[in-house]
C-alpha positions as CSV (number, residue, x, y, z in Angstrom):
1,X,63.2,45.1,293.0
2,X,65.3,48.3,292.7
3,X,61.8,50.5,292.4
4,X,60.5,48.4,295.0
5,X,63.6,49.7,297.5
6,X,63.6,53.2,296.0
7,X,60.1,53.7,297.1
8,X,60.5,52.0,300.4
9,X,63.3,55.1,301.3
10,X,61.0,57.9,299.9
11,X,57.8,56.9,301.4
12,X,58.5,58.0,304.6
13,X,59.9,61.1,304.1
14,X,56.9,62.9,301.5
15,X,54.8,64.4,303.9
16,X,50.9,63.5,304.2
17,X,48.3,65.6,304.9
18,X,47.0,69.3,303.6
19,X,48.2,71.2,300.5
20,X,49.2,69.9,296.9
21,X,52.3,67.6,296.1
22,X,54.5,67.9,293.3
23,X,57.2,65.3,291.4
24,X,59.2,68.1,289.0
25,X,61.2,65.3,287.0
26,X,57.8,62.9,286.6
27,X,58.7,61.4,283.8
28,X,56.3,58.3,283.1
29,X,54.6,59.3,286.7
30,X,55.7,56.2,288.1
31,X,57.2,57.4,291.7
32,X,54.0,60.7,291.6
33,X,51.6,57.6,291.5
34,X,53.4,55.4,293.9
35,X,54.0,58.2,296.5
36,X,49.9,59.7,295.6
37,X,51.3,62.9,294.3
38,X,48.8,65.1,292.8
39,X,50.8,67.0,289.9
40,X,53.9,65.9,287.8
41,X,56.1,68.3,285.7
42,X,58.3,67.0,283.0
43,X,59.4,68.5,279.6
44,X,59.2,65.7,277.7
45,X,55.6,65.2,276.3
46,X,55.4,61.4,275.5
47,X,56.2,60.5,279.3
48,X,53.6,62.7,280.8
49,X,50.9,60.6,278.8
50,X,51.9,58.0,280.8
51,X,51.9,59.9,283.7
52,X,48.1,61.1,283.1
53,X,47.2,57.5,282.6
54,X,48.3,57.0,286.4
55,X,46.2,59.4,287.4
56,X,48.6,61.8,287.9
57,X,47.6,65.4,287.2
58,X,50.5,66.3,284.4
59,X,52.0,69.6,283.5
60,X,55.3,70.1,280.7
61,X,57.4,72.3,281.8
62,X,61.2,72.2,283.0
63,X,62.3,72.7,286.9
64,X,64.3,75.6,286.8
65,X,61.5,77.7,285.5
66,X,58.8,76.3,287.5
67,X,55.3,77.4,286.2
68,X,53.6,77.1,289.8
69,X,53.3,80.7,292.1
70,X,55.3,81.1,295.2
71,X,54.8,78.8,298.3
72,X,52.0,76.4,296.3
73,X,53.1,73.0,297.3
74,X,53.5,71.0,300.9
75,X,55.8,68.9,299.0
76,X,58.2,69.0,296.3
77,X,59.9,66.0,295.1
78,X,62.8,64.9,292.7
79,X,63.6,61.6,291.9
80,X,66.5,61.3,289.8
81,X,66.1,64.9,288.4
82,X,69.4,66.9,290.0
83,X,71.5,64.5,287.9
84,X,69.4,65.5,284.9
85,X,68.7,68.8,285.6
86,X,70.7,71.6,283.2
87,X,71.2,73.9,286.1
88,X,70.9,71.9,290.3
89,X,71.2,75.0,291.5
90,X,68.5,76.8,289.6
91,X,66.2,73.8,289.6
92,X,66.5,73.9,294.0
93,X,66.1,77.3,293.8
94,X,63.0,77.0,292.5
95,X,61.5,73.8,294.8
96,X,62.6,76.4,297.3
97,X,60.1,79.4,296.1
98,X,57.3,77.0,295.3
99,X,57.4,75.6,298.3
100,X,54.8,76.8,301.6
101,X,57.0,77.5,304.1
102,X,56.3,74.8,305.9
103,X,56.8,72.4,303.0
104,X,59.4,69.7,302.3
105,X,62.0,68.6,299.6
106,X,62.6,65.1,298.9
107,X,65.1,64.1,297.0
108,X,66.0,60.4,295.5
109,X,69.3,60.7,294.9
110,X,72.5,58.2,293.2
111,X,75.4,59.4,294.8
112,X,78.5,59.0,292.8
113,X,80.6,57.7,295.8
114,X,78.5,54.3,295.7
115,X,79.4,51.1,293.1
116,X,75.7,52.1,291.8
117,X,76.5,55.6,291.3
118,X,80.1,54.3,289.0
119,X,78.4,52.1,287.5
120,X,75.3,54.7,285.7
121,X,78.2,57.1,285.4
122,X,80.1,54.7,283.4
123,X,77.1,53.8,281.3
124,X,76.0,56.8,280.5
125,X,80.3,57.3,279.5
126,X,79.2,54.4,276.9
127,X,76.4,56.3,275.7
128,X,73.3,54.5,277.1
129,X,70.1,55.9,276.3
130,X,69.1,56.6,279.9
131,X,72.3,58.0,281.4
132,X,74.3,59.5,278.9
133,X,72.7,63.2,279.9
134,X,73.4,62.4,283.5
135,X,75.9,64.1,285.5
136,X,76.1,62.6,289.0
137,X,76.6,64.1,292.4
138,X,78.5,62.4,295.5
139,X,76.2,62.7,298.9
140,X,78.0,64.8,300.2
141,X,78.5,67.8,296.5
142,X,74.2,67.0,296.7
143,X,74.1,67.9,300.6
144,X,76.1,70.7,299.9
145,X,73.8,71.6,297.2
146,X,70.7,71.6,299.6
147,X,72.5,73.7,302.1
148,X,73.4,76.3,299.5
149,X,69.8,76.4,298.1
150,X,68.9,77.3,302.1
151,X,67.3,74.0,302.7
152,X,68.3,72.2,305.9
153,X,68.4,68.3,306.1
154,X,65.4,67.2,308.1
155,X,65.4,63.4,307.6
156,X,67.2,60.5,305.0
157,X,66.5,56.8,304.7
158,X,69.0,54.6,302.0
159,X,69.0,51.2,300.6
160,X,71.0,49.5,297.7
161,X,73.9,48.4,299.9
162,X,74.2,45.4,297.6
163,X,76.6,45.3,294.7
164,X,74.8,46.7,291.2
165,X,73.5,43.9,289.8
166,X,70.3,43.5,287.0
167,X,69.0,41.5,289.8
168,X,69.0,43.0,292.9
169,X,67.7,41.3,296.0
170,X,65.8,42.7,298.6
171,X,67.6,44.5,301.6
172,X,66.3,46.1,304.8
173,X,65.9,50.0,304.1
174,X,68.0,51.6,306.7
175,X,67.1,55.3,308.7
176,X,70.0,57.7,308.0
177,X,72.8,58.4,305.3
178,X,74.7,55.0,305.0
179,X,78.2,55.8,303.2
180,X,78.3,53.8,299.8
181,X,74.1,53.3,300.1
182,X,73.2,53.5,295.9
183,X,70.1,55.1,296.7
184,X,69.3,57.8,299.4
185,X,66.4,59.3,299.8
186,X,66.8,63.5,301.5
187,X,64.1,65.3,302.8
188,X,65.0,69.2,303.4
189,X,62.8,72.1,304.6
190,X,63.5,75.8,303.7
């Protein structure tokens, strides 16, 4: 259920249409071949085969040395990557020179200000495998982020209003920035 609600707040915000889209952050590829992105950049190796087996065009590489020429993609998106990246600030920097000038960010985001956000941060405290390398934003240090990279916030949809459970149930996706949401999805332009 939880990839079933992230998806539901990104799908509307990754543009359609003309000119290559990007996931920098792939991973496995599942979000690229949810949303139909063409190319997925990740450093780690053994996720990108998955990736490729989902039909996702795959490259290895790391965000804040993007290996892509200036203003090459309609669309850049980051699922869960800011809070993994080594350097935010570099890593939007570069979504922000790859991108056509036209082009949009999205960005699926766990703000630290929601129970969901706590409760990864605390796990990753513990040492889980997922989320010890993790450093989480609040909604409003990632907005400020985006603004300081020169993107301006064009659109948001959230969802995981619930509690954190293992279990989640399905809630109504709702149109905007809901305070305490455990998900939000941002979509930026330059």
């Amino acid at each position: 259920m939880l990839f079933a609600l992230e998806l539901a707040c990104l799908l509307p915000l990754v543009p359609l249409g003309p000119g290559a889209r990007i996931e920098v952050g792939a991973g496995s590829g599942r979000f690229a071949a949810a949303l139909g992105l063409d190319v997925g950049l990740d450093p780690a190796r053994a996720p990108l085969r998955l990736a490729a087996r989902r039909a996702v065009a795959v490259v290895q590489g790391v965000g804040e040395r993007l290996p892509f020429g200036d203003r090459t993609f309609a669309a850049v998106v980051l699922v869960f990557t800011l809070c993994f990246a080594d350097d935010p600030t570099a890593l939007l920097d570069e979504a922000r020179r790859v991108l056509a000038p036209s082009g949009r960010l999205v960005c699926g985001v766990v703000p630290l200000d929601s129970a969901w956000g706590r409760r990864y941060e605390t796990q990753g405290r513990a040492r889980h495998p997922f989320y010890q390398g993790a450093q989480f934003f609040t909604l409003a240090e990632h907005l400020r982020m985006l603004t300081s990279a020169g993107f301006v916030l064009t659109g948001a949809f959230s969802t995981l209003t619930q509690a954190p459970s293992d279990d989640p149930v399905e809630e109504v996706v709702q149109n905007g920035l809901v305070p305490g949401a455990g998900f939000v999805a941002l979509q930026a332009r330059p």
